[in-house]
MIPAPA-60716 format. One record per residue (C-alpha): chain; residue number from 1; x, y, z. Coordinates in steps of 0.5 Angstrom, whole numbers, always signed. Layout:
N
<atom><chain>A</chain><n>NUM</n><xx>X</xx><yy>Y</yy><zz>Z</zz></atom>
...
***
This chain:
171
<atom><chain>A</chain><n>1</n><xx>+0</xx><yy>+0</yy><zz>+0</zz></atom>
<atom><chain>A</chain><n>2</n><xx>+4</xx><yy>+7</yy><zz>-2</zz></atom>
<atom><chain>A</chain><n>3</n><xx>+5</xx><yy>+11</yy><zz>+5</zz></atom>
<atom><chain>A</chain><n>4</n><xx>+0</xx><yy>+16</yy><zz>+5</zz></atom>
<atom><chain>A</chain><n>5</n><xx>-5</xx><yy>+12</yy><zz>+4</zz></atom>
<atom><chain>A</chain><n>6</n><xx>-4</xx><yy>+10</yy><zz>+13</zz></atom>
<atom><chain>A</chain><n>7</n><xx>-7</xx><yy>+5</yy><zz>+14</zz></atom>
<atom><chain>A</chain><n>8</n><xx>-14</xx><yy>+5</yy><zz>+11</zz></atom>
<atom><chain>A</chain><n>9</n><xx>-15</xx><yy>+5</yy><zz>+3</zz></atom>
<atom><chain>A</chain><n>10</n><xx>-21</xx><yy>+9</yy><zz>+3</zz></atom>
<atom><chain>A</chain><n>11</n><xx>-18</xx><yy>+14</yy><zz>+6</zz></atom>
<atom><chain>A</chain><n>12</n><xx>-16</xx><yy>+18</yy><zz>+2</zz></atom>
<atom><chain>A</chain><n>13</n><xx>-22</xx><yy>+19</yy><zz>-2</zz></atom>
<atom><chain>A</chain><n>14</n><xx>-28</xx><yy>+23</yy><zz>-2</zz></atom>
<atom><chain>A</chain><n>15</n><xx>-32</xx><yy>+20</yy><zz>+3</zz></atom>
<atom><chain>A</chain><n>16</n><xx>-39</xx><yy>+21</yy><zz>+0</zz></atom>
<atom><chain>A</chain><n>17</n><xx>-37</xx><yy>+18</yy><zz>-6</zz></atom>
<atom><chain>A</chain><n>18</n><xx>-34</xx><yy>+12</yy><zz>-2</zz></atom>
<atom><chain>A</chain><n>19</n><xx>-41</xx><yy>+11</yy><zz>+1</zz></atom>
<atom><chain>A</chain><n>20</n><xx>-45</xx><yy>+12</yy><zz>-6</zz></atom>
<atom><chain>A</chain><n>21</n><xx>-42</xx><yy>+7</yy><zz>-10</zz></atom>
<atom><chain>A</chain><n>22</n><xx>-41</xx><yy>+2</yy><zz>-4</zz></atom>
<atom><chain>A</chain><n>23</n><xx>-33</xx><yy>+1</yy><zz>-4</zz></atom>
<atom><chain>A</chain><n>24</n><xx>-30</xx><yy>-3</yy><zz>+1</zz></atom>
<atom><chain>A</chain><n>25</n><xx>-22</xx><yy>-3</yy><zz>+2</zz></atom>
<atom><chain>A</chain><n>26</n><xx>-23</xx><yy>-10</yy><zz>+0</zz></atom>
<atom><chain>A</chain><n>27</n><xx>-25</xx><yy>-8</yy><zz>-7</zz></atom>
<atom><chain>A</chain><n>28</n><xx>-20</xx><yy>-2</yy><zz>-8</zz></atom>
<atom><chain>A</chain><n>29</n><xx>-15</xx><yy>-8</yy><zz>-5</zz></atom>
<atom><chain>A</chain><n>30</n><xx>-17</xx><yy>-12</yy><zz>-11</zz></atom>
<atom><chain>A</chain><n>31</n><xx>-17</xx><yy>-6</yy><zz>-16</zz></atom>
<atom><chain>A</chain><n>32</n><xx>-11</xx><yy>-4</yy><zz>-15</zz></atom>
<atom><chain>A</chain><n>33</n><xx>-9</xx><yy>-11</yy><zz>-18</zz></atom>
<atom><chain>A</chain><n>34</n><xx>-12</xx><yy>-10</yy><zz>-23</zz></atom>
<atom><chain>A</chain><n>35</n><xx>-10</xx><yy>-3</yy><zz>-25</zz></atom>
<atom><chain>A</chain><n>36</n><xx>-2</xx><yy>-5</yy><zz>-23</zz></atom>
<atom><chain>A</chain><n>37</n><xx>-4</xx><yy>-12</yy><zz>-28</zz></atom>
<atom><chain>A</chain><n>38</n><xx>-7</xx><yy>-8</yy><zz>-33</zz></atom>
<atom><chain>A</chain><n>39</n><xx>-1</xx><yy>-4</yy><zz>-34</zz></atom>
<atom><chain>A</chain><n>40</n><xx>+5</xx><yy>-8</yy><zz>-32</zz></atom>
<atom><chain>A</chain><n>41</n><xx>+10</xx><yy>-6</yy><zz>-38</zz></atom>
<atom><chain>A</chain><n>42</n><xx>+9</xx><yy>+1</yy><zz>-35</zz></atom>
<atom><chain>A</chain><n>43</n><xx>+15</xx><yy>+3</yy><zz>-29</zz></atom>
<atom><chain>A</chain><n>44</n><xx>+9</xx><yy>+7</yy><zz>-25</zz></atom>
<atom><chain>A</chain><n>45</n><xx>+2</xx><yy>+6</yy><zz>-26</zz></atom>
<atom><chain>A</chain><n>46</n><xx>-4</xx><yy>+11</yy><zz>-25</zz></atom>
<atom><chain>A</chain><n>47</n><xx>-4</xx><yy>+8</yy><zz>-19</zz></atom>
<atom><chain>A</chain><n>48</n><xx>+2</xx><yy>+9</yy><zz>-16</zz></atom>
<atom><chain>A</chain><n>49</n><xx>+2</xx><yy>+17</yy><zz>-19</zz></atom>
<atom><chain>A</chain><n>50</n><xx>-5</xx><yy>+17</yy><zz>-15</zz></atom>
<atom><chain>A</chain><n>51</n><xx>-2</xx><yy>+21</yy><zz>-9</zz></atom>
<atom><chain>A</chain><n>52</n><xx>+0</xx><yy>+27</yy><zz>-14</zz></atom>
<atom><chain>A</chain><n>53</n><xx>-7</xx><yy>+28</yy><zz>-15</zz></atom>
<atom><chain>A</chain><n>54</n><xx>-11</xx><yy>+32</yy><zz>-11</zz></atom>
<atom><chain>A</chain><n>55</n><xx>-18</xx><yy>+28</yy><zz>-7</zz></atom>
<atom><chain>A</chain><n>56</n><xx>-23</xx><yy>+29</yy><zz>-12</zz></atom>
<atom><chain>A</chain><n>57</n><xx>-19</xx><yy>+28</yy><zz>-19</zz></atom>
<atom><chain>A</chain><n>58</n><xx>-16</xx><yy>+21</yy><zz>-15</zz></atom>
<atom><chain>A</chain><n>59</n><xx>-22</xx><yy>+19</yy><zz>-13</zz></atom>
<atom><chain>A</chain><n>60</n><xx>-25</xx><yy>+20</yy><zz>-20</zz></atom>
<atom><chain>A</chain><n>61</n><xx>-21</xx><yy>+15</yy><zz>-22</zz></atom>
<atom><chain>A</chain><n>62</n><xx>-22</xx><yy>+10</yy><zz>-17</zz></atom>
<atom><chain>A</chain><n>63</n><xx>-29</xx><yy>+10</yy><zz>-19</zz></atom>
<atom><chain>A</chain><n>64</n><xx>-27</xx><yy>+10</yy><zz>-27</zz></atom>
<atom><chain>A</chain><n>65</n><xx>-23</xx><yy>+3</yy><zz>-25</zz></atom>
<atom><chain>A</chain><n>66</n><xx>-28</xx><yy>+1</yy><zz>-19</zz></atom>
<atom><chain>A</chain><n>67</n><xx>-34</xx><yy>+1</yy><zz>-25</zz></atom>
<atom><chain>A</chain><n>68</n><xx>-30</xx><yy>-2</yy><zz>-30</zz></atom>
<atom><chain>A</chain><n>69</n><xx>-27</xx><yy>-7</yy><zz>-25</zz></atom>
<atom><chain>A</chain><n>70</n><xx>-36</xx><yy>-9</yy><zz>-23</zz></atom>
<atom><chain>A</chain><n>71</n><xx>-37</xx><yy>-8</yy><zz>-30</zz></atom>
<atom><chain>A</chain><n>72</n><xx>-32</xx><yy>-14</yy><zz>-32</zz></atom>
<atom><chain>A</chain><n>73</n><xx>-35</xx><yy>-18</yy><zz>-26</zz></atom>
<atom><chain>A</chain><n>74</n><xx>-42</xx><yy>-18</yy><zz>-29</zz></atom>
<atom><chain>A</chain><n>75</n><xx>-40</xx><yy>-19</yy><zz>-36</zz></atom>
<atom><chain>A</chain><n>76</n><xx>-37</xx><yy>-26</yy><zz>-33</zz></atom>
<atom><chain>A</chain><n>77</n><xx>-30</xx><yy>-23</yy><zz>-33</zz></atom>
<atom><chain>A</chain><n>78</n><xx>-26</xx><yy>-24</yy><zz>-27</zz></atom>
<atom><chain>A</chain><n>79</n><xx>-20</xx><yy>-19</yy><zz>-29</zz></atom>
<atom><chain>A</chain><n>80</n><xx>-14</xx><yy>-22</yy><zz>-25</zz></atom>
<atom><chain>A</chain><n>81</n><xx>-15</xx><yy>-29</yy><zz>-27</zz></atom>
<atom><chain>A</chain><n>82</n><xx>-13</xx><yy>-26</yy><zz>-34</zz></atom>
<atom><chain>A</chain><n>83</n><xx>-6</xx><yy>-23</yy><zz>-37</zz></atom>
<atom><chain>A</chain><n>84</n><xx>-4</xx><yy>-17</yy><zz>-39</zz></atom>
<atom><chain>A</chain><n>85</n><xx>-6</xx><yy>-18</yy><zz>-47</zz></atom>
<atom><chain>A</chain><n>86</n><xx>-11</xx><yy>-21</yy><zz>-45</zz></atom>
<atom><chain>A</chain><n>87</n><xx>-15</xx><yy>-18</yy><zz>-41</zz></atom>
<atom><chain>A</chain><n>88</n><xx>-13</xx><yy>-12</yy><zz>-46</zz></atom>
<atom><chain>A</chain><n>89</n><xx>-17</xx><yy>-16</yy><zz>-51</zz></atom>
<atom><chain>A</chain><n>90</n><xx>-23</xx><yy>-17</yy><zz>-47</zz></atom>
<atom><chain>A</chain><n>91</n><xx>-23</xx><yy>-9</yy><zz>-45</zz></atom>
<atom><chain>A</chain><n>92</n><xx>-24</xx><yy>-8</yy><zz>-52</zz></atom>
<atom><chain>A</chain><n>93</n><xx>-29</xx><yy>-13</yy><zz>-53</zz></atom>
<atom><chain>A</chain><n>94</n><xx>-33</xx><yy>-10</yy><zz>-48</zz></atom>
<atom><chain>A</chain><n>95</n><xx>-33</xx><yy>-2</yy><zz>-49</zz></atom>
<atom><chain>A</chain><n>96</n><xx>-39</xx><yy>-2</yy><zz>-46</zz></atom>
<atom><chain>A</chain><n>97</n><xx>-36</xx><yy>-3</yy><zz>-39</zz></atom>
<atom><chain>A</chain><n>98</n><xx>-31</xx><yy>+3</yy><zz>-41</zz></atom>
<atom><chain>A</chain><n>99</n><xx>-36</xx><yy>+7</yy><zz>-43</zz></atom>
<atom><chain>A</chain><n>100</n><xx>-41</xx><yy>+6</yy><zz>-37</zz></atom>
<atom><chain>A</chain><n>101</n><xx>-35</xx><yy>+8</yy><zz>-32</zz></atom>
<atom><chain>A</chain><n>102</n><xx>-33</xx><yy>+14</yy><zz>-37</zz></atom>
<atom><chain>A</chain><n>103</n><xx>-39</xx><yy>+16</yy><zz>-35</zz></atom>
<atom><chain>A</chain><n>104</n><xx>-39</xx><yy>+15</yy><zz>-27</zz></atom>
<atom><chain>A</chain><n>105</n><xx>-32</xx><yy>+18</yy><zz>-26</zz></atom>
<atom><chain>A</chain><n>106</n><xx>-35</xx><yy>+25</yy><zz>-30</zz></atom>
<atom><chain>A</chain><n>107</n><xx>-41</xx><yy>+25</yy><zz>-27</zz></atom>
<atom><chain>A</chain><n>108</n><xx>-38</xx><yy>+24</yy><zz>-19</zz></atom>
<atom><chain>A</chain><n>109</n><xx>-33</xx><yy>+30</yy><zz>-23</zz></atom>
<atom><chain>A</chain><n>110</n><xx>-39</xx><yy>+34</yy><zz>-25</zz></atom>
<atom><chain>A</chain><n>111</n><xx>-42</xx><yy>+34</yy><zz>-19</zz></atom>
<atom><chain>A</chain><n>112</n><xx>-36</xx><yy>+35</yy><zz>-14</zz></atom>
<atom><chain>A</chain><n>113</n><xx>-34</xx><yy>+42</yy><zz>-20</zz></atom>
<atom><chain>A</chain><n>114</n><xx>-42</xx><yy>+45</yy><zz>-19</zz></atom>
<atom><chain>A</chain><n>115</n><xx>-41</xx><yy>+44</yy><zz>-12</zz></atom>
<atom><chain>A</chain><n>116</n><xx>-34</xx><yy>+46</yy><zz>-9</zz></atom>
<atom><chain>A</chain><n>117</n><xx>-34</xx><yy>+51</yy><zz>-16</zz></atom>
<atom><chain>A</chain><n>118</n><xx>-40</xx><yy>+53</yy><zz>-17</zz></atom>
<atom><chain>A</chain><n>119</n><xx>-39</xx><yy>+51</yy><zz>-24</zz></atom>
<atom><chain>A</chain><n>120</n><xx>-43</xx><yy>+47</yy><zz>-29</zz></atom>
<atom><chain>A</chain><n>121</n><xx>-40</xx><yy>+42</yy><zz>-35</zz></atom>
<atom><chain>A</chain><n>122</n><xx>-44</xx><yy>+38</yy><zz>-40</zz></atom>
<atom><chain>A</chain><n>123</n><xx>-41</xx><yy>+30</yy><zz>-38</zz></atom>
<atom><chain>A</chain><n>124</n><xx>-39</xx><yy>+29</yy><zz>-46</zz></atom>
<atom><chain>A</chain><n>125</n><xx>-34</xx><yy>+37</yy><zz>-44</zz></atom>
<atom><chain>A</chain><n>126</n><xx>-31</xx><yy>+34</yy><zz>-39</zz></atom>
<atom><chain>A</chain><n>127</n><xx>-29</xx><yy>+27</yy><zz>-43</zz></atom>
<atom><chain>A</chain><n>128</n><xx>-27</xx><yy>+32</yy><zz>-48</zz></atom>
<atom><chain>A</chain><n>129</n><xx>-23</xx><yy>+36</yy><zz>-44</zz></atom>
<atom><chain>A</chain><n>130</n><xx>-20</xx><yy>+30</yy><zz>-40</zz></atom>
<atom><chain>A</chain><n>131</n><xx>-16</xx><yy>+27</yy><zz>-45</zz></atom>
<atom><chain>A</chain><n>132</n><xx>-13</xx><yy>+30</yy><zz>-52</zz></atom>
<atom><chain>A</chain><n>133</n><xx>-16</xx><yy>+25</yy><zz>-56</zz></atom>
<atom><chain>A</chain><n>134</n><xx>-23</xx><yy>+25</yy><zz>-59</zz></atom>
<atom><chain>A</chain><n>135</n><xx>-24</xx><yy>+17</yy><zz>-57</zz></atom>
<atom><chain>A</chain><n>136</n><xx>-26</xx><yy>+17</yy><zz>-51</zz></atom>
<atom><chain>A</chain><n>137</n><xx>-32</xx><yy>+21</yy><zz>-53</zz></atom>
<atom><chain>A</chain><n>138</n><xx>-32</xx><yy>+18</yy><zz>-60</zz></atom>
<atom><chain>A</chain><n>139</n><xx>-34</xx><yy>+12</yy><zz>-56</zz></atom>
<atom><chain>A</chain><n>140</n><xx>-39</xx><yy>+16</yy><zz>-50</zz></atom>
<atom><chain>A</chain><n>141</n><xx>-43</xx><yy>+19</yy><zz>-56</zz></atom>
<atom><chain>A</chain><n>142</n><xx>-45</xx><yy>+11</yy><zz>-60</zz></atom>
<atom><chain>A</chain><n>143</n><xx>-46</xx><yy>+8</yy><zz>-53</zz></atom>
<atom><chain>A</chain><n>144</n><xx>-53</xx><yy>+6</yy><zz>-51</zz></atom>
<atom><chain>A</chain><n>145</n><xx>-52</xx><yy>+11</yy><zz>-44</zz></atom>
<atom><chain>A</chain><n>146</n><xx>-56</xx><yy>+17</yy><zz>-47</zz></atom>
<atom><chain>A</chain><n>147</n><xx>-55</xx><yy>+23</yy><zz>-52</zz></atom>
<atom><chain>A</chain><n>148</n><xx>-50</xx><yy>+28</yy><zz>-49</zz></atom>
<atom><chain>A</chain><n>149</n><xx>-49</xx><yy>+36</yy><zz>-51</zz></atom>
<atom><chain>A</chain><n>150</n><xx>-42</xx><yy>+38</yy><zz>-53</zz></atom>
<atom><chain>A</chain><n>151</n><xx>-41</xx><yy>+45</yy><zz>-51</zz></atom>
<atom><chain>A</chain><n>152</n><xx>-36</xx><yy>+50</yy><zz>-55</zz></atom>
<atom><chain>A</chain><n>153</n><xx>-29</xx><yy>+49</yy><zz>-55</zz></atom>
<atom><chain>A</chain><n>154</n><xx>-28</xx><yy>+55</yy><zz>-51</zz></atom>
<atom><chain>A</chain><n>155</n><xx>-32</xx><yy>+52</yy><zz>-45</zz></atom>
<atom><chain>A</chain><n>156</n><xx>-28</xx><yy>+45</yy><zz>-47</zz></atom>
<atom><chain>A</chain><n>157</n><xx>-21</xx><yy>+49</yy><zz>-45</zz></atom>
<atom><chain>A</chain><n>158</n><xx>-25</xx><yy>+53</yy><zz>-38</zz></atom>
<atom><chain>A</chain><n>159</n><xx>-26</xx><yy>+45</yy><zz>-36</zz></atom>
<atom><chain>A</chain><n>160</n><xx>-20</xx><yy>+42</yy><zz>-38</zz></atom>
<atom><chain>A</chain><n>161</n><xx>-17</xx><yy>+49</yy><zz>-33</zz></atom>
<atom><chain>A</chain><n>162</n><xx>-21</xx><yy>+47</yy><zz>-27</zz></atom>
<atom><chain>A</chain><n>163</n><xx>-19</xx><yy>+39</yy><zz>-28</zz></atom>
<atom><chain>A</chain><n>164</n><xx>-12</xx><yy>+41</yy><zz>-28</zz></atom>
<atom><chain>A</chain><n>165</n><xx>-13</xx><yy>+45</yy><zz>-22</zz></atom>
<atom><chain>A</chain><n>166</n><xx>-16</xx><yy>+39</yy><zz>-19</zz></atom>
<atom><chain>A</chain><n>167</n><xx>-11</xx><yy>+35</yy><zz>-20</zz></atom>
<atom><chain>A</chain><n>168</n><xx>-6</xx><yy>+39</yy><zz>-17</zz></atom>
<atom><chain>A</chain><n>169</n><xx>-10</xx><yy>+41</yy><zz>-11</zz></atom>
<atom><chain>A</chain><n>170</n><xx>-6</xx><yy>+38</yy><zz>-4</zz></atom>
<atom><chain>A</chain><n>171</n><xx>-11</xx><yy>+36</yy><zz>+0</zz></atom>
***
């Protein structure tokens, strides 16, 4: 367990969003391998590099993992039965479940942007704006979830400051 973590593996997320979305230490123990399995050719993980983020950004990113991780499971999928390539393969097969904790991870954004910013970003302006490739959205705009509104470049770069901004907060 990486040292400012102490001795509890949800402590350091949001505690709102750990009781939303069910999360057990046992489950961020299971998820972290799967993080570590997933990216095993690559010296750090986005796991390690989770304590350079500030709360929220970090606990975005668990839920992406948590619920790609939950989504595997439903699909019949244990992810740490698998190799890295793989599992590489069955997340492609299944973008469903990348889709579904795409969503998540940016809904919990949304969320915490209205309220500690008071700021409000379409989910479909926070993927554009979290990654520089379109292919996040790409994807978001073909799935099942729902129609998503796109705001203008402009608003997509205040959202990409403002989650810049999250990720460098010390908390």
């Amino acid at each position: 367990m990486p040292p400012f973590w102490g001795t509890s593996r949800l402590a350091p997320f949001d505690p709102v969003a750990i009781r939303r979305y069910g999360i057990t230490e046992q489950e961020v123990k299971r998820v972290e391998q799967y993080v570590r399995l997933l990216q095993e050719v690559l010296p750090v993980t986005i796991w390690d590099q989770l304590q350079h983020y500030g709360k929220a950004y970090r606990t975005s990113i668990l839920i992406y993992e948590v619920v790609q991780f939950r989504g595997l499971v439903r699909a019949g999928i244990n992810p740490l039965r698998y190799s890295r390539r793989t599992l590489a393969r069955l997340l492609e097969e299944h973008t469903d479940v990348h889709v579904e904790a795409l969503y998540e991870e940016h809904l919990y954004l949304q969320e915490v942007i209205q309220r500690k910013y008071g700021e409000y970003f379409q989910v479909a302006t926070l993927i554009k704006a979290n990654r520089e490739d379109a292919r996040d959205l790409n994807l978001l705009q073909e799935s099942a979830i729902g129609i998503f509104l796109l705001q203008n470049d402009e608003i997509v770069e205040h959202a990409r400051r403002v989650l810049r901004q999250m990720r460098e907060e010390r908390n």
